[in-house]
Structure formats: C-alpha cells, structure tokens
C-alpha positions as CSV (number, residue, x, y, z in Angstrom):
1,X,22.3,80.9,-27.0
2,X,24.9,82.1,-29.8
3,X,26.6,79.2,-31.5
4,X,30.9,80.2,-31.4
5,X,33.8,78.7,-33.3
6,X,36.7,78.3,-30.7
7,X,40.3,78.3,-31.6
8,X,43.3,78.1,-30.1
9,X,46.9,77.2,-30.3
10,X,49.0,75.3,-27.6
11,X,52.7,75.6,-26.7
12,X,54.8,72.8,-28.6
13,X,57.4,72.1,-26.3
14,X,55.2,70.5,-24.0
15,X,54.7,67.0,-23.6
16,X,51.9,65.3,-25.6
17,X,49.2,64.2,-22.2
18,X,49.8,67.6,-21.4
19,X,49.6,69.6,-24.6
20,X,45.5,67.0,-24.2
21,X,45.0,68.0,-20.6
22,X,45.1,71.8,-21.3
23,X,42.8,71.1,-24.6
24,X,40.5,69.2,-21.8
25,X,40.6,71.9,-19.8
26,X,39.6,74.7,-21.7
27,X,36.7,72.5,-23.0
28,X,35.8,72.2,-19.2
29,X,35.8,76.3,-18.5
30,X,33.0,76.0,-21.4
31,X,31.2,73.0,-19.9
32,X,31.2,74.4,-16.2
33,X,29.9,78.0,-17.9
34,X,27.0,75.8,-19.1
35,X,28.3,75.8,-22.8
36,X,27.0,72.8,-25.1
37,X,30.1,71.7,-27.0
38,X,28.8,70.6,-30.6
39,X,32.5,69.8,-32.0
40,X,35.7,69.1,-31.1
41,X,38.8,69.2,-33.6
42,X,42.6,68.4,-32.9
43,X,44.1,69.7,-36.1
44,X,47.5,68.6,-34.7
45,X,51.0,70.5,-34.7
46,X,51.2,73.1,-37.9
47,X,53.2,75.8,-38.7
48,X,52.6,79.5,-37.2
49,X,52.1,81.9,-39.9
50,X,54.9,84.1,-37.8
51,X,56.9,83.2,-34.8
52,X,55.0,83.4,-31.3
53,X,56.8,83.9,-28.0
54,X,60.0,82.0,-29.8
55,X,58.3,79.3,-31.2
56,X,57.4,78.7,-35.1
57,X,54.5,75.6,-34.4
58,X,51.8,75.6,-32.6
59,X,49.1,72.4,-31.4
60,X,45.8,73.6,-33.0
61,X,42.3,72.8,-31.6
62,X,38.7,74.1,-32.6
63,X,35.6,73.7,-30.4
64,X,32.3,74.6,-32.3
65,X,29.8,75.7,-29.4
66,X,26.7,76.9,-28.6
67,X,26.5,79.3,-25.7
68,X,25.5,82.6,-24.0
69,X,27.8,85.7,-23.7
70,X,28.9,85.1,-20.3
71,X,30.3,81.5,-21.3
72,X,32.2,82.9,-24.3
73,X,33.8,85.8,-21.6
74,X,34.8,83.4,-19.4
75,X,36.8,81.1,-22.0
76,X,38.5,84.2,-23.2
77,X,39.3,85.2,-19.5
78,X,40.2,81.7,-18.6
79,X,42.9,82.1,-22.3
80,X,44.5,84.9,-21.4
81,X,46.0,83.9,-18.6
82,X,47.0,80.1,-19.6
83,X,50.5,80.4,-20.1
84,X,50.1,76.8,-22.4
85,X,48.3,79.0,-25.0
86,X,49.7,80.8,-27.4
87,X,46.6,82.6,-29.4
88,X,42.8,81.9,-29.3
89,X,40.4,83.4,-30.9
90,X,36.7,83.8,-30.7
91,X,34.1,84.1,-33.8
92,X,30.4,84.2,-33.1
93,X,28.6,82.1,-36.0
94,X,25.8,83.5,-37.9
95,X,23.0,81.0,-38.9
C-alpha cells in the first residue's frame, strides 16, 4: 500500500450540505476501493490562483491515504467526471 495526499477543489456556488456531501462522497470511492483514510482536511473556501470554469474560489479538501494503485485510479476516474469538482490532484507520498 502507497500512502497518497488527495486534493481537490469543489464548485462554490453550491450550497454548503452539498458542497459536504460531494466531499463525503469522494471519501467513499476511496473507502469502497479498500483505501484507509488517515486524514481528512476542509481547508474551507480560498481563492483560485486563476479563474476555473468562471469561477475565482474554490472549497478545498485534502485526504491523506494509504492505498494500492487501483484505489488511487479509481478516485481519479470517479474526479474526472464529477461535475462538483473543479481540480484534484494526486501525489504519491515518499516515506
């Protein structure tokens, strides 16, 4: 098992339950690959560094994670199609 930091960034014009509900359910693609979640982090609304899609602030969330290759596919799978996200991105940790 590889150990991953997760982020991604969630639309701001949606309402607040469901800006958490789409947070909850990308932790749930990694829980249902069999992904051990070791950290969970709602950094809140922040500035984009440049506009996305029309919009200039984003809801930011970090999962820290330990699991296999086929886990980590499936999130970024599972992202690319959201349409409540608006970047994610994927680093595997070295220990």
């Amino acid at each position: 098992m590889n150990k991953y930091e997760i982020m991604f960034i969630v639309r701001p014009d949606m309402e607040e339950a469901e800006i958490k509900k789409t947070a909850d359910a990308m932790k749930k693609v990694l829980t249902d690959a069999k992904a051990k979640v070791l950290e969970e982090k709602a950094m809140g609304q922040r500035e984009l560094a440049y506009e996305i899609r029309k919009f200039n602030t984003g809801y930011y969330y970090l999962f820290v994670v330990e699991a296999d290759k086929a886990a980590e596919q499936e999130f970024n799978r599972v992202a690319r199609i959201n349409e409540s996200l608006l970047r994610h991105l994927i680093v595997k940790v070295e220990d």
